[in-house]
C-alpha positions in Angstrom: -40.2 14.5 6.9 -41.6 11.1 5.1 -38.4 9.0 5.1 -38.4 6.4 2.1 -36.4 3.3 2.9 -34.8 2.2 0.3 -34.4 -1.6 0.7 -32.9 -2.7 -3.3 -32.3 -1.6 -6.5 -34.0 -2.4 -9.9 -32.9 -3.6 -13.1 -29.7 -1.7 -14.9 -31.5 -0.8 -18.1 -34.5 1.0 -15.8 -32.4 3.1 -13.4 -31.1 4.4 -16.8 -33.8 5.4 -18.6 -36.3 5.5 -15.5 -34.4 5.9 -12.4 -34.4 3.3 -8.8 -37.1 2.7 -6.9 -37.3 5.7 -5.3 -37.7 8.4 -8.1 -40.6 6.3 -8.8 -42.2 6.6 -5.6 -41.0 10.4 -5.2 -42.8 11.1 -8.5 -46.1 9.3 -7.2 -46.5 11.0 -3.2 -45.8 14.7 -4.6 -44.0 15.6 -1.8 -41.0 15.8 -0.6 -39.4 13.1 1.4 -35.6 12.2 2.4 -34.3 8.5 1.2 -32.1 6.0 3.5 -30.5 2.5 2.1 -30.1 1.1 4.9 -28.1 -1.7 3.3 -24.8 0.7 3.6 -25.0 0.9 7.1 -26.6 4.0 7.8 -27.9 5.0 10.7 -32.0 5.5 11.1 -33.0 9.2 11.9 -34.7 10.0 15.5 -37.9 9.2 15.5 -39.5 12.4 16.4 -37.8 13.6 12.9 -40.3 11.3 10.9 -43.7 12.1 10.0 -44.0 9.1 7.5 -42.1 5.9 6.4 -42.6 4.2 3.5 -40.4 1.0 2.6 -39.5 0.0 -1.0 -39.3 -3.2 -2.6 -36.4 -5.3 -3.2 -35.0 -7.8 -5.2 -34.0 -9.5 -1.9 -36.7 -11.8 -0.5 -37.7 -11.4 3.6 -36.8 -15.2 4.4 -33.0 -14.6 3.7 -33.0 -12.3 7.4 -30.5 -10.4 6.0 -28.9 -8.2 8.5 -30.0 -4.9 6.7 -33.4 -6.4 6.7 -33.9 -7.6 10.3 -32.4 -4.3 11.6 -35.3 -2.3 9.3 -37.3 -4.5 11.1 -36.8 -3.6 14.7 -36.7 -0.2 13.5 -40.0 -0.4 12.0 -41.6 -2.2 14.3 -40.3 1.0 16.8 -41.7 3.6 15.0 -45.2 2.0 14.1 -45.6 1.2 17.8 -44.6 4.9 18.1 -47.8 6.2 15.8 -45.4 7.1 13.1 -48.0 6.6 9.5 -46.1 3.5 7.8 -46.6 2.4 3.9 -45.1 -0.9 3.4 -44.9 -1.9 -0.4 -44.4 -5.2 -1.8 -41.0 -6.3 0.0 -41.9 -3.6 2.8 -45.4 -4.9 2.9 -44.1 -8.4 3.7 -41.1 -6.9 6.0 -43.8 -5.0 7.8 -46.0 -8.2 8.8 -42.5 -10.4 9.8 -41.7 -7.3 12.1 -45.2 -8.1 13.9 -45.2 -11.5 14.0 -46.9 -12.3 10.5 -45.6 -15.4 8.0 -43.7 -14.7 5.2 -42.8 -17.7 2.2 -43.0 -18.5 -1.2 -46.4 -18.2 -2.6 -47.8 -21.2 -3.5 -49.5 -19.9 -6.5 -45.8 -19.1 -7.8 -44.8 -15.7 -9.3 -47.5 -13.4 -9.5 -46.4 -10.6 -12.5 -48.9 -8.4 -14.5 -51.4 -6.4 -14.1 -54.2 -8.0 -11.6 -58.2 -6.6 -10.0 -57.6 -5.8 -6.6 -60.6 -6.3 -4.6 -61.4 -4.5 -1.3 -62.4 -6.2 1.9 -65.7 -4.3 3.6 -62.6 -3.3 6.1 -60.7 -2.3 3.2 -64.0 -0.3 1.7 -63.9 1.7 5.0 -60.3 1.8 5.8 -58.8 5.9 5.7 -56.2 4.9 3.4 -57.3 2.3 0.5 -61.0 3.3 1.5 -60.6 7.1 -0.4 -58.9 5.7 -3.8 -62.7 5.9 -5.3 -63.1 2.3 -6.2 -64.0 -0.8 -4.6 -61.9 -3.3 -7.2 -59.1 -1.6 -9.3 -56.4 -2.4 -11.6 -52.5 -2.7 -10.1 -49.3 -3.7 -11.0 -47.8 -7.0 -9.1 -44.3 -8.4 -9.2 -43.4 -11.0 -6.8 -42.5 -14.4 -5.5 -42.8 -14.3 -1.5 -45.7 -13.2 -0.1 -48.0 -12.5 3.4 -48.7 -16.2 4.0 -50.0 -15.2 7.5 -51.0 -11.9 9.0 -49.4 -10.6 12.1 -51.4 -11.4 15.0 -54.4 -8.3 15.0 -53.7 -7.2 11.4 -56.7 -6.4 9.3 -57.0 -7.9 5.8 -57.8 -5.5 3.6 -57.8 -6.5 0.2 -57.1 -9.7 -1.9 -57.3 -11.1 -5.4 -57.3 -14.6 -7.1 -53.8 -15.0 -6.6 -52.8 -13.4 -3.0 -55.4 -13.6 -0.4 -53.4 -10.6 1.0 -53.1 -7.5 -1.1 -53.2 -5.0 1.9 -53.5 -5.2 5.2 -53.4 -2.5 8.0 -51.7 -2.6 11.6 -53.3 -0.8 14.4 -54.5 2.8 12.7 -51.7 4.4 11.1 -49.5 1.3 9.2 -50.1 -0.3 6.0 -48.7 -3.1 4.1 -50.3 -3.4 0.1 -48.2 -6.2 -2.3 -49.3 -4.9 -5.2 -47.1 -1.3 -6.5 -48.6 2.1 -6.6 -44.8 3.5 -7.7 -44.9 1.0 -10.8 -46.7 2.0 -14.5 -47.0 0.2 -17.1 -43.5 0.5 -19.2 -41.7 -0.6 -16.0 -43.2 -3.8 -15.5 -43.2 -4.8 -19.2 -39.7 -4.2 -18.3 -40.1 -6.5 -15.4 -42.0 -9.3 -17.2 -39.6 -9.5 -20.3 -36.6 -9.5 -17.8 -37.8 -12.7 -16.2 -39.8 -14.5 -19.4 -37.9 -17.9 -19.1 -38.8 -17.8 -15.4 -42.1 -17.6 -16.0 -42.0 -20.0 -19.1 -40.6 -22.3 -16.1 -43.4 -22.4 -14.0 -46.1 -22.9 -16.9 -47.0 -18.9 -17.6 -47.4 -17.2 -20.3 -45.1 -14.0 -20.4 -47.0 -13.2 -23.9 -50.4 -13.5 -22.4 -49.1 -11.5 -19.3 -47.4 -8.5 -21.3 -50.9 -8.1 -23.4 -52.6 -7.7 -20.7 -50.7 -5.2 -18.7 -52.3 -1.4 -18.3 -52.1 1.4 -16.7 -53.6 1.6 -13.2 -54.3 4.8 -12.1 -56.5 3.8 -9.2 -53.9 2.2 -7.6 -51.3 4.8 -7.8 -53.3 7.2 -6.2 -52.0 5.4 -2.8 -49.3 7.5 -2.9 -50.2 10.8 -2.8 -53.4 9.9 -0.5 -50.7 8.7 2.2 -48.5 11.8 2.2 -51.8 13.7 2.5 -52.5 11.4 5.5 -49.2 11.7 6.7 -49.4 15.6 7.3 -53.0 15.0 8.4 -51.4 13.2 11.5 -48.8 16.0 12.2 -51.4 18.4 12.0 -53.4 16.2 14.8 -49.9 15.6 16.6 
């Protein structure tokens, strides 16, 4: 089974008209997967039970080492270093590289929200995953504060943009962390940019300027379904 953990929630007014986090990211892999909050408590399946992971956002940042978090951690860490296929997104992306040894913090830059060009590394242009979306640069949603500051020691960098130096990265051959959201179109981050306008204003953006020039970024969501067709690819091999 690929087991999404679910590490937060998103704003009120989405999970009533849209759903949480993880109908998005159901809706995107087309296929079916089990989900686990492991912020109640619960206990993480075997791992010979798993044929993927992939780890949500949250509105929690990494630095706090909340107990939920750190415990995802070890338990991560576990099952990449067990050749389970791993898809860290955003917070997971950033959970994934503190479970190896990688820096997490505040990004100097400040908030990155919108729509932004993600640009492929030559790694990144050859790389099973990010390497078979079709496109070398490509539109994708961002939302975040804290970001990859370092990557885990033996990490491969595989894409950036103006803003983050690292987009994606990839651990050994079958874990990925990407900041950027494949799960997230373009009506849920308008949601997400209006929902945090004064802190934007605060730091000397634009939320106007950034809501006009959100889109849809179809590239990008691809990601999804091309790791759950990676994923059985594995089992198939296993």
């Amino acid at each position: 089974m690929i087991l999404i953990l679910k590490l937060g929630d998103t704003l009120p007014d989405l999970i009533e008209r849209r759903g949480d986090f993880e109908a998005w990211f159901l809706a995107g892999l087309g296929a079916p997967a089990q989900v686990l909050d492991p912020r109640t408590g619960a206990d993480f399946p075997a791992l010979a039970e798993v044929s993927g992971i992939i780890i949500t956002g949250s509105h929690s940042m990494v630095t706090e080492r909340l107990p939920w978090s750190e415990r995802s951690a070890a338990w991560v860490r576990s099952a990449v270093e067990a050749g389970i296929p791993t898809l860290g997104v955003c917070y997971g992306h950033q959970l994934l590289a503190h479970a190896f040894g990688g820096r997490v913090g505040n990004n100097p830059n400040g908030t990155q929200k919108g729509t932004t060009e993600v640009e492929l590394t030559l790694a990144g242009r050859e790389d099973p995953l990010l390497g078979r979306l079709g496109a070398e640069r490509f539109a994708a949603q961002v939302s975040h504060t804290q970001s990859v500051l370092e990557l885990p020691p033996g990490a491969v960098r595989l894409a950036g943009d103006g803003w983050d130096e690292n987009q994606a990265f990839r651990l050994g051959n079958n874990a990925w962390g990407v900041q950027f959201h494949p799960e997230i179109d373009a009506d849920i981050l308008r949601a997400y940019v209006r929902a945090e306008a004064e802190n934007l204003k605060a730091q000397g953006q634009d939320p106007e300027k950034i809501l006009a020039q959100v889109r849809e970024t179809p590239v990008a969501a691809r990601l999804l379904s091309r790791f759950a067709a990676l994923t059985v690819a594995c089992y198939n091999q296993s």
